[in-house]
C-alpha positions as CSV (number, residue, x, y, z in Angstrom):
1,X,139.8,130.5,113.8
2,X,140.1,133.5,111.0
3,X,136.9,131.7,109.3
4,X,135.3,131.4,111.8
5,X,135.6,135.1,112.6
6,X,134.8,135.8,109.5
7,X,131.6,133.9,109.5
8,X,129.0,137.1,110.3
9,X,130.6,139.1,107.3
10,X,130.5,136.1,105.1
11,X,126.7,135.4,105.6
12,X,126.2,138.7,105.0
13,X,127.3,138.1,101.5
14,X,125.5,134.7,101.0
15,X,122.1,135.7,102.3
16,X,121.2,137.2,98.9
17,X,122.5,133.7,96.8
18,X,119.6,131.6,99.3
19,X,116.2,131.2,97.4
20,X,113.8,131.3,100.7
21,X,113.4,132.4,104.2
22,X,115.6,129.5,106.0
23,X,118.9,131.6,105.8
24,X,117.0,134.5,108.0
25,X,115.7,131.1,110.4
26,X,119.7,130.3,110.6
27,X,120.7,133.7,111.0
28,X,119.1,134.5,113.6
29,X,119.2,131.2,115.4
30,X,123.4,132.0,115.4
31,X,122.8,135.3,116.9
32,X,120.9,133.6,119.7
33,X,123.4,131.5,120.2
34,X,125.8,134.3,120.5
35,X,126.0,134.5,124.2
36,X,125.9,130.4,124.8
37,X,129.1,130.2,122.4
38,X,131.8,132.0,124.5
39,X,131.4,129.0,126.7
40,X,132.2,126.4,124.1
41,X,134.9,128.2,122.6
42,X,136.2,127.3,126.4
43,X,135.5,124.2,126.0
44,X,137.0,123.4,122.3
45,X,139.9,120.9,122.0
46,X,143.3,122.0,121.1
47,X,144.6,119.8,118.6
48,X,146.8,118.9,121.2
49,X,144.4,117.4,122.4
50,X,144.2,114.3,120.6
51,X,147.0,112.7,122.9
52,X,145.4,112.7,125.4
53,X,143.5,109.5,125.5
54,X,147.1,107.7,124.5
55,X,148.6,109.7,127.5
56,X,145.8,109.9,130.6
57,X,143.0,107.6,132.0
58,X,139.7,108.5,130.7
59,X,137.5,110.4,132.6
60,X,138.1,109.5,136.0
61,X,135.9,111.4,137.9
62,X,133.0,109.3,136.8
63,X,135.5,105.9,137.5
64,X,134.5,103.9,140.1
65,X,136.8,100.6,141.3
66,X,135.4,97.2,140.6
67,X,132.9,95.6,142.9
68,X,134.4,92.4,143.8
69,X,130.9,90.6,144.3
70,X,129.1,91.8,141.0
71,X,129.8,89.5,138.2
72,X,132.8,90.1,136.3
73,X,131.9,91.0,133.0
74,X,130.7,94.5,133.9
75,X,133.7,95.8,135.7
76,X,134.7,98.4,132.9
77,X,131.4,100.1,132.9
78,X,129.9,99.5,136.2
79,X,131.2,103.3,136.2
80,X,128.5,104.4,135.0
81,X,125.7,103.2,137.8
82,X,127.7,106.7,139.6
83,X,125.8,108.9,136.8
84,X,122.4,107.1,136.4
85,X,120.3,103.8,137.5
86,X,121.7,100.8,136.6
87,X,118.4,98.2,136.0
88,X,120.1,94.8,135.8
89,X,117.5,92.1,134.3
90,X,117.6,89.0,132.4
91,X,118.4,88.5,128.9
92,X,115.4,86.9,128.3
93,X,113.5,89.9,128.1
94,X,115.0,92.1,126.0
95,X,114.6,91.4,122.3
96,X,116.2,93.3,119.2
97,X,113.7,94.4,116.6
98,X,114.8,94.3,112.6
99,X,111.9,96.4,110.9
100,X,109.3,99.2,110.8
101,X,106.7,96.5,110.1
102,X,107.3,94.6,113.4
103,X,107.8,98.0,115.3
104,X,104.1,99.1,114.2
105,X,102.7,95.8,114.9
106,X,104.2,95.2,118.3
107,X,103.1,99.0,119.1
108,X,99.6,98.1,118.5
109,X,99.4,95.0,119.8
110,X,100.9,96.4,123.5
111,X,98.6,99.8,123.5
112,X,95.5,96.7,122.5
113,X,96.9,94.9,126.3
114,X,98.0,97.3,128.3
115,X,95.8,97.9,131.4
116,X,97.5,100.4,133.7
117,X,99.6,103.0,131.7
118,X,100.5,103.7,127.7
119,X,103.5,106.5,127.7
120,X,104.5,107.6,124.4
121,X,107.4,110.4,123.8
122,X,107.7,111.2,120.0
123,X,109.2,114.1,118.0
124,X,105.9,114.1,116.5
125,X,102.7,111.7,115.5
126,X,101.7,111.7,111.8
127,X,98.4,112.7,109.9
128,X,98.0,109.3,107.7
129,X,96.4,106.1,107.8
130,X,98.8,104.1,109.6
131,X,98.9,107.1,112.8
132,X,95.1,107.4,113.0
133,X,95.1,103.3,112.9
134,X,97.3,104.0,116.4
135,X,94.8,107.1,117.4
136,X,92.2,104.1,116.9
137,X,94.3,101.1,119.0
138,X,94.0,104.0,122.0
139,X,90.5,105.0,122.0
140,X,89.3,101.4,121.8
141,X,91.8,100.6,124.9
142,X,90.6,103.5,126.5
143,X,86.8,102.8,125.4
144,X,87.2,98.9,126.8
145,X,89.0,100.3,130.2
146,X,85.6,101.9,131.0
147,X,82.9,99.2,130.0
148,X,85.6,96.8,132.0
149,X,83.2,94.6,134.8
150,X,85.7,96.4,137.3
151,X,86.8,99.9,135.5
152,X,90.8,99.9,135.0
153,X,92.9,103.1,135.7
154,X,94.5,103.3,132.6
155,X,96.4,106.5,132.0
156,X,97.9,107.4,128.8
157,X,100.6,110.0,128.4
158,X,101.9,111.4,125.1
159,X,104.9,114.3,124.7
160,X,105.5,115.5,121.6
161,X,107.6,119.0,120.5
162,X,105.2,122.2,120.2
163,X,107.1,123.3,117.1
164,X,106.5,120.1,115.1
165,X,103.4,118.8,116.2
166,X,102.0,122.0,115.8
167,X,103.2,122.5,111.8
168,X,100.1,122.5,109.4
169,X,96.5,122.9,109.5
170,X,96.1,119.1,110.3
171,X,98.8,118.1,113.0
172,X,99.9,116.1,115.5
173,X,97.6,118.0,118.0
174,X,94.3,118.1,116.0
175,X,95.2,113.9,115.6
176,X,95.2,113.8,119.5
177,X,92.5,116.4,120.1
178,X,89.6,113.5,119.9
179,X,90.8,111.5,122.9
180,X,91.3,114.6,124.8
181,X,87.8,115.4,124.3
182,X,86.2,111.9,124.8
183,X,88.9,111.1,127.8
184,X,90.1,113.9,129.9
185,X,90.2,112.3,132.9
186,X,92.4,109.5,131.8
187,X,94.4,111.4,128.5
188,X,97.6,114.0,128.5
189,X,99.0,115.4,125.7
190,X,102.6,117.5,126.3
191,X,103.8,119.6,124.0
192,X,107.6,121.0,125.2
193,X,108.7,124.0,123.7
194,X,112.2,124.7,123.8
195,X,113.3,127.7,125.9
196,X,115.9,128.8,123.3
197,X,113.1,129.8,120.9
198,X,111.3,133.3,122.3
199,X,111.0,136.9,121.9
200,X,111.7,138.3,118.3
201,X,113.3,134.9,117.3
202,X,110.0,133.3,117.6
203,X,108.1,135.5,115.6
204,X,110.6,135.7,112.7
205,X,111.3,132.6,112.3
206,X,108.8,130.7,109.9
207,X,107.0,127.5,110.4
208,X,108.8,124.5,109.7
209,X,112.7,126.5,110.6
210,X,111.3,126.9,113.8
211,X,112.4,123.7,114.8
212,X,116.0,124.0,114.1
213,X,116.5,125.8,117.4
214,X,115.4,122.9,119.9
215,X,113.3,119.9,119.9
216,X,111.6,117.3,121.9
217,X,113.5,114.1,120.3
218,X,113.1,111.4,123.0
219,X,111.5,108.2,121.1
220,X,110.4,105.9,124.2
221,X,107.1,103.7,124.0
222,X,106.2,102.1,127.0
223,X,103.2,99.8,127.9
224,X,102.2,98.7,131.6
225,X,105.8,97.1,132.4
226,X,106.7,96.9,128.7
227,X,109.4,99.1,127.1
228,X,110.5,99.8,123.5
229,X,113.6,102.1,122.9
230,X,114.1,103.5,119.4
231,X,114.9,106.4,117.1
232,X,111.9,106.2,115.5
233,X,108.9,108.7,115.4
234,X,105.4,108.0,115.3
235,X,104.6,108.3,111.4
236,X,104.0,106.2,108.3
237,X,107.3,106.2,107.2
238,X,108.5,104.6,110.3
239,X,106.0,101.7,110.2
240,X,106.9,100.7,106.4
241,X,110.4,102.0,104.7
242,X,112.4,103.9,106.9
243,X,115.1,101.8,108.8
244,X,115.7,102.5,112.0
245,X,116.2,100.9,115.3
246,X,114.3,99.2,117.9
247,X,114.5,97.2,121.5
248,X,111.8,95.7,123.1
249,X,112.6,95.3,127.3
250,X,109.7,92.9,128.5
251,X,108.5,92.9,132.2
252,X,111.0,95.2,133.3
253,X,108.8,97.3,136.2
254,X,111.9,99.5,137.2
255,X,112.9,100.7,133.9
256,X,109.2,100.9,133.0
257,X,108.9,102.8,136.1
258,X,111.9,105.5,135.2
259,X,110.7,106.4,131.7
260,X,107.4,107.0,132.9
261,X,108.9,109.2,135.6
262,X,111.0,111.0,132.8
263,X,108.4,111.9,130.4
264,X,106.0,112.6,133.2
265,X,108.9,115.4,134.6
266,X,109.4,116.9,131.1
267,X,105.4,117.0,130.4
268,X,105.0,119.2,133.6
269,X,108.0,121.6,131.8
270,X,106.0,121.3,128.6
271,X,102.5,123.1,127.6
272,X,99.3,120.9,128.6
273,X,96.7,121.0,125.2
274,X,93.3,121.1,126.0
275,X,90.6,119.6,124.0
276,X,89.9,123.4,122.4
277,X,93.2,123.3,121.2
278,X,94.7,125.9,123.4
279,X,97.7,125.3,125.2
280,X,98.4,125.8,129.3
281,X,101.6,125.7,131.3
282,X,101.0,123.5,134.6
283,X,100.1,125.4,137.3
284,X,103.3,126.8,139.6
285,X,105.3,126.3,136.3
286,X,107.1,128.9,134.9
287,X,106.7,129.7,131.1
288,X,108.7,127.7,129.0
289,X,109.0,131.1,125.9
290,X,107.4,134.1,127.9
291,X,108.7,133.4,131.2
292,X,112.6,133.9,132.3
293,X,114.7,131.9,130.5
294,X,117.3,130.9,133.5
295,X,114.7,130.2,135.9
296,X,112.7,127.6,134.0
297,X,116.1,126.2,133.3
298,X,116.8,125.7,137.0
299,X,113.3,124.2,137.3
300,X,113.1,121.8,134.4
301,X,116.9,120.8,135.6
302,X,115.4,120.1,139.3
303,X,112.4,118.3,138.0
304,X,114.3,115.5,135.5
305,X,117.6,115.1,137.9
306,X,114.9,114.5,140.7
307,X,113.7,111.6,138.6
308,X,117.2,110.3,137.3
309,X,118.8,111.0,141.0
310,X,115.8,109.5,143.0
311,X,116.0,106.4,140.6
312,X,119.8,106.0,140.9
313,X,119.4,105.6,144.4
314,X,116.8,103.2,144.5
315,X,118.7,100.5,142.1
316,X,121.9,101.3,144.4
317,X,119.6,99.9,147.7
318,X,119.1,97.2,145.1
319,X,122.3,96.2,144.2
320,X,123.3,96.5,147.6
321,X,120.7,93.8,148.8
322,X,121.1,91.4,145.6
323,X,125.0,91.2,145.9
324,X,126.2,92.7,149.1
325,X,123.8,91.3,151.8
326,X,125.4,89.3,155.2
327,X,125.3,86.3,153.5
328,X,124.6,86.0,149.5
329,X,122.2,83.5,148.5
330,X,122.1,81.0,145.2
331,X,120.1,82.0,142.4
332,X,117.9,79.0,143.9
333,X,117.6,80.1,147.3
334,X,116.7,83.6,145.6
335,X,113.7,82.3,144.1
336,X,112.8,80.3,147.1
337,X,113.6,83.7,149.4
338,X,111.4,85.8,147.4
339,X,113.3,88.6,148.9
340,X,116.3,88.5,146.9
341,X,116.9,88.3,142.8
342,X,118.8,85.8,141.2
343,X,121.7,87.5,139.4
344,X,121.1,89.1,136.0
345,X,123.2,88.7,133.2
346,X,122.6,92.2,131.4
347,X,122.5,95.7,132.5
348,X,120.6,98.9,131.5
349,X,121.7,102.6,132.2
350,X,119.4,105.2,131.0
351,X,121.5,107.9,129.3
352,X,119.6,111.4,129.3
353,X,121.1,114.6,127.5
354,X,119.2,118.0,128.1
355,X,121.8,120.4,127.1
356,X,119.6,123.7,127.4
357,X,118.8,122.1,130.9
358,X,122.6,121.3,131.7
359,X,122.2,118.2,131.9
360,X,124.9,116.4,130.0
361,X,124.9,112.5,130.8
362,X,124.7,111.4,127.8
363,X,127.3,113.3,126.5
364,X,129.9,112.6,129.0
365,X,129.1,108.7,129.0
366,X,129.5,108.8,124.8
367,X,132.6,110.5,125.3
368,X,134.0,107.9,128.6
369,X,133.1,105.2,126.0
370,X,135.3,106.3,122.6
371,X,137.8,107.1,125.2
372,X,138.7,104.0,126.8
373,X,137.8,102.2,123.8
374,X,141.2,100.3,123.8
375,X,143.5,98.6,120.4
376,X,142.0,95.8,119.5
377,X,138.4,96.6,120.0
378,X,136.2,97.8,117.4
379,X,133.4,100.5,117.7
380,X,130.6,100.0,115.0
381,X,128.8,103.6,114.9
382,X,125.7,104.6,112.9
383,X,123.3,107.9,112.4
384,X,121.4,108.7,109.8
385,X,122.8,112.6,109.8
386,X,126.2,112.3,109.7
387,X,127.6,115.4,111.7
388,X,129.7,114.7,114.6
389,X,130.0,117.2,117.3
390,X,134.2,118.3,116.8
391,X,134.5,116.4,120.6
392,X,133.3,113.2,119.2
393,X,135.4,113.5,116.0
394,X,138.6,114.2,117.7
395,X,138.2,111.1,119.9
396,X,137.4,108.7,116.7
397,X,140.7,109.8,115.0
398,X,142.7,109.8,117.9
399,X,141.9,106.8,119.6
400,X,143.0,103.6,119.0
401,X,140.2,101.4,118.4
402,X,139.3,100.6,115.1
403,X,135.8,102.2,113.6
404,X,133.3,101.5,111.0
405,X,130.8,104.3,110.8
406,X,127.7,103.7,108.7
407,X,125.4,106.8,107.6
408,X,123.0,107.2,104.9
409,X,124.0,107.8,101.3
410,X,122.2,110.8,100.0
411,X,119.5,108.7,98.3
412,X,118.4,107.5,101.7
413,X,118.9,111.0,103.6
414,X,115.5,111.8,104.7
415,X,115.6,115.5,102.8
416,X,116.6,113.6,99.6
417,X,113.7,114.9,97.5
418,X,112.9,117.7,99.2
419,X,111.1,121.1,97.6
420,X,113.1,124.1,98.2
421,X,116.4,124.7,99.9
422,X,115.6,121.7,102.5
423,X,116.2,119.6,98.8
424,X,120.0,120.7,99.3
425,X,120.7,119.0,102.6
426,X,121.9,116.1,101.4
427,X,124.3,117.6,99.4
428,X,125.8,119.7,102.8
429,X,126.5,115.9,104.7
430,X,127.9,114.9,101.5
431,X,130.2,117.5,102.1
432,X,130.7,117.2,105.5
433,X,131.2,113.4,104.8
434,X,134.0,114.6,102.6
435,X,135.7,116.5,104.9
436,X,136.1,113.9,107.5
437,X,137.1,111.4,105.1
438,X,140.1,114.0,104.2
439,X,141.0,114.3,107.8
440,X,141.1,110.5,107.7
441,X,143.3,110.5,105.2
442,X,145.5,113.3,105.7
443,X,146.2,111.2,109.2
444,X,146.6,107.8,107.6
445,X,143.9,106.4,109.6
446,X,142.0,104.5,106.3
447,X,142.1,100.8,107.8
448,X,141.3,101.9,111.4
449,X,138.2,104.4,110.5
450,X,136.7,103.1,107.8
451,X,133.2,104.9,106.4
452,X,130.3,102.9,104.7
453,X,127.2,104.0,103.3
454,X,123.4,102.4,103.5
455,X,121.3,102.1,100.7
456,X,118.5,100.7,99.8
457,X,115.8,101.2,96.9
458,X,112.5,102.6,98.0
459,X,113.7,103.2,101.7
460,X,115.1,105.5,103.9
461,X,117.7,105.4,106.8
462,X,117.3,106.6,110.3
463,X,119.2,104.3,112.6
464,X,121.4,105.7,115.0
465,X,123.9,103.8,118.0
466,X,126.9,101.9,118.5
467,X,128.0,98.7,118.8
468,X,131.2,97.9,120.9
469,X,133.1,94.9,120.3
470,X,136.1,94.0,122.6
471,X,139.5,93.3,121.9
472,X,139.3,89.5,120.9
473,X,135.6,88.9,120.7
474,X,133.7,88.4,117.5
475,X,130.3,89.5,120.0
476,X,129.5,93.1,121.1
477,X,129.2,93.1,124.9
478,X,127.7,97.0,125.0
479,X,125.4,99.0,122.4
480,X,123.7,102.4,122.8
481,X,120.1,102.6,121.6
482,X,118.1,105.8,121.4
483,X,117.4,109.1,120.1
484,X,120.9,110.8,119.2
485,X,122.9,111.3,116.5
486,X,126.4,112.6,117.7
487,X,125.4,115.5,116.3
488,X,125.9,119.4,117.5
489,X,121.8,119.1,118.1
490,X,121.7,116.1,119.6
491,X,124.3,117.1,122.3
492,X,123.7,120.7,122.5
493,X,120.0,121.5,121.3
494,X,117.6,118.4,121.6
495,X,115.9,116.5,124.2
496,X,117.5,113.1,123.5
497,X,117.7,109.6,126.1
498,X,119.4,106.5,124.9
499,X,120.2,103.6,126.7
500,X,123.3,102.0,126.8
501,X,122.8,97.9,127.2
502,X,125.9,96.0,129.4
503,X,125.4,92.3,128.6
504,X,127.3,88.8,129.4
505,X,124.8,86.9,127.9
506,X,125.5,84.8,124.3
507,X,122.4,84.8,123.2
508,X,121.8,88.6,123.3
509,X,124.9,89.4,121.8
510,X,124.5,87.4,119.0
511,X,120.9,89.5,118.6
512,X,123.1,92.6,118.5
513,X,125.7,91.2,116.2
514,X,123.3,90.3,113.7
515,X,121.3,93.6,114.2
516,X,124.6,95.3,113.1
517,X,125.0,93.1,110.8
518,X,122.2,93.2,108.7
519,X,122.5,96.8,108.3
520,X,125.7,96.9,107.6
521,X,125.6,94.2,105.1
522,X,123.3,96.6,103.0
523,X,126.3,99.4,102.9
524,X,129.1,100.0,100.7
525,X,132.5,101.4,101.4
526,X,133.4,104.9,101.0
527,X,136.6,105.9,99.2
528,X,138.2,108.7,97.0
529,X,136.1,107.5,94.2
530,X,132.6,107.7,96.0
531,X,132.9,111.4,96.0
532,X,134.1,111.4,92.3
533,X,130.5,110.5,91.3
534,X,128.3,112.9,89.7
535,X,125.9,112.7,92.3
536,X,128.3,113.6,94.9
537,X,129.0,117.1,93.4
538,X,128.3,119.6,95.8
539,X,127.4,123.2,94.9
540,X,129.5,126.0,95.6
541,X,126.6,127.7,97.7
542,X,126.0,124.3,99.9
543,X,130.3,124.3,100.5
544,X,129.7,127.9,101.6
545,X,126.6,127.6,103.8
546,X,127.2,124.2,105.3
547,X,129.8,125.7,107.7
548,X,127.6,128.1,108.6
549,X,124.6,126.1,109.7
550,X,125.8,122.9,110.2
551,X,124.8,123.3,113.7
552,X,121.1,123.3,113.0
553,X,120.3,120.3,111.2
């Protein structure tokens, strides 16, 4: 705690050993968080802490008992249907993804199909090629929607962050501005801006920092009934050499329905842009960075639990008629009823974490899941910015499952390379990947956490999840799929959604096993040695900074 207290006067000292402006941007982004961090300090775990999964059930507040007439297989997590939707569907229409190539192609060929909606949330579209080749895809949809024999109502909504896809003379925006123009009837562009970034903090902080205070970093692309769920952004690097993940959900109305719903709630809490380029808040709406802080708060929290709460309680009338009518029918009569589904074999819960907006879901379902993670089972966890938040760290090293936690050597970090201090961001997860490797060992825990590293020449790594094996089984029955990182952003900062996917089917499990698997198998181990290398050696500076503004990146 005596470093910590010490942390104001020490960057003090170090703001003169920084090259650039980025040490102000983090200076000032801690002093905004001054007032938010009394209430964490409440929060933090005691070491003591640690015990408690060994000692208490976890999380029972969000525990609900078994439903004897569901199927089986789902009774350890049916407790999350109390927090969000639960969207049970066949196995046959979801489908694992392996590669940026397949992503891009699939993207296209859905926006070439789809007849009633395109949604697309993004941290940010691209300037290149391969983007305006997608700019292209929409216009000639939208072009062929209005020369149609009987005119479609195709709608297509894309949220992006203001801060991102705003950087540069040619942007995000100016990419989008065309079908704005040529379209407005049918075309909306959302731009959120994060309420944390305002006053003098806004107009110190330089273009580019900016973004370390808050972002828009839900990845969701969805087309007519068609979902894909991902961590990747709409730019070239995402269509070609940057890993990441990807799960295509096919004919799935509800969950179709939900994320349309979601993005459509935060694009009326984000800025509208207009085909001049200018930027409006929807009417009734109050300022996301001029207006009061609290009270768009309270209004962006209405508008998204509205959708989350209004959903949950439409897949609970569901349920209730698939499994708990007067008299349950065969999956055979089901068909032949028309009225009733036959039962599905795999589950979906939408996991949403808006932190400036309280709303915590994801967090809290993250957490339920590392808890109760019981001996025997193993937890296969990935991100491309290794930086657990301390809450996620304490439960890894003292629970009792076994984890193997891949992240991205410093030759696939997405800064490596970078001009300026940016450049020396790899070096700070080195050393943060050092220091949790010497809490592992200092607790003896080497064969139970185990670390790996990706690499992979001429590529980058941006895949981010879990994977959750039971005790006994060589199959993962649960993975989460999404935009987070367990990072302090991800949980406290960003706009992030994941889903978590519940299955009993073979077939689909085997897809996630060998999705794990084939990025895994491109990973080596990390042990004392790895950070004996001479590219692991981490400047003094970066060792004295990292602590500092780990929290921003």
């Amino acid at each position: 705690m005596a470093a910590a207290a010490a942390g104001p006067v020490l960057w003090r000292r170090l703001l003169g050993l920084l090259p650039g402006r980025p040490g102000w941007a983090a200076l000032l982004g801690r002093l905004s968080d001054r007032l938010g961090r009394n209430r964490d300090r409440r929060r933090r775990r005691s070491p003591w802490l640690l015990l408690a999964p060994l000692l208490s059930p976890a999380v029972p507040q969000v525990t609900s008992p078994p439903c004897c007439l569901c199927p089986e297989g789902v009774h350890r997590f049916q407790w999350i249907r109390n927090l969000v939707p639960e969207f049970g569907v066949s196995s046959s229409h979801v489908r694992v993804l392996s590669s940026p190539a397949e992503f891009f192609e699939l993207m296209k060929g859905q926006i070439n199909v789809a007849k009633r909606r395109v949604v697309m949330a993004s941290l940010y579209l691209g300037t290149g090629p391969l983007e305006q080749e997608l700019v292209d895809c929409l216009e000639s949809t939208l072009e062929k929607s209005l020369q149609a024999k009987f005119p479609s109502d195709l709608k297509v909504s894309i949220l992006l962050d203001f801060t991102r896809g705003s950087r540069g003379r040619k942007n995000s925006r100016t990419m989008l501005l065309p079908l704005l123009q040529r379209f407005p009837e049918q075309v909306r562009v959302s731009l959120f801006h994060t309420p944390n970034l305002r006053g003098l903090l806004r107009l110190l902080i330089p273009e580019r920092f900016n973004e370390t205070i808050g972002l828009q970093h839900i990845k969701v692309y969805l087309f007519d009934n068609n979902v894909i769920l991902s961590g990747a952004n709409l730019s070239d690097s995402y269509f070609t050499n940057r890993q990441d993940r990807y799960v295509f959900l096919q004919d799935c109305a509800e969950i179709a329905d939900f994320f349309t719903e979601l993005v459509d709630a935060v694009g009326d809490v984000s800025l509208q842009l207009q085909g001049d380029d200018t930027v409006h808040v929807v009417e009734g709406m109050v300022h996301p960075y001029k207006g009061d802080r609290a009270a768009y708060c309270r209004a962006a929290n209405k508008r998204v639990m509205d959708v989350i709460n209004s959903a949950r309680a439409r897949q609970q009338v569901l349920h209730a008629q698939t499994f708990h009518g007067d008299s349950l029918l065969t999956q055979e009569d089901a068909a032949a009823a028309g009225d009733r589904r036959p039962a599905p074999d795999t589950w979906i819960y939408p996991l949403i974490q808006m932190k400036p907006f309280e709303i915590q879901i994801d967090e809290i379902v993250t957490e339920s899941l590392l808890t109760e993670a019981e001996r025997g089972a193993r937890v296969y966890l990935t991100t491309g910015y290794f930086n657990l938040t301390q809450a996620y760290m304490d439960l890894v090293l003292g629970t009792r499952a076994e984890y193997q936690i891949l992240l991205a050597s410093p030759e696939v970090n997405g800064f490596f390379g970078a001009k300026g201090v940016a450049g020396a961001i790899p070096a700070a997860y080195v050393h943060i990947e050092r220091q949790f490797y010497r809490a592992v060992c200092s607790l003896g825990q080497q064969e139970r956490v185990q670390l790996q590293e990706y690499w992979r020449r001429g590529w980058t790594f941006h895949a981010k999840g879990l994977w959750l094996y039971l005790a006994g089984s060589s199959l993962p029955c649960l993975t989460l799929i999404g935009s987070p990182n367990f990072g302090y952003r991800s949980v406290h900062r960003d706009l992030e959604a994941q889903i978590a996917i519940v299955t009993e089917s073979r077939a689909l499990q085997q897809q996630l096993h060998q999705e794990q698997e084939r990025l895994y198998l491109r990973s080596g181990a990390v042990s004392s040695a790895t950070f004996e290398q001479p590219s692991r050696q981490v400047k003094l500076w970066v060792k004295l900074v990292t602590p500092l503004i780990k929290n921003f990146f």
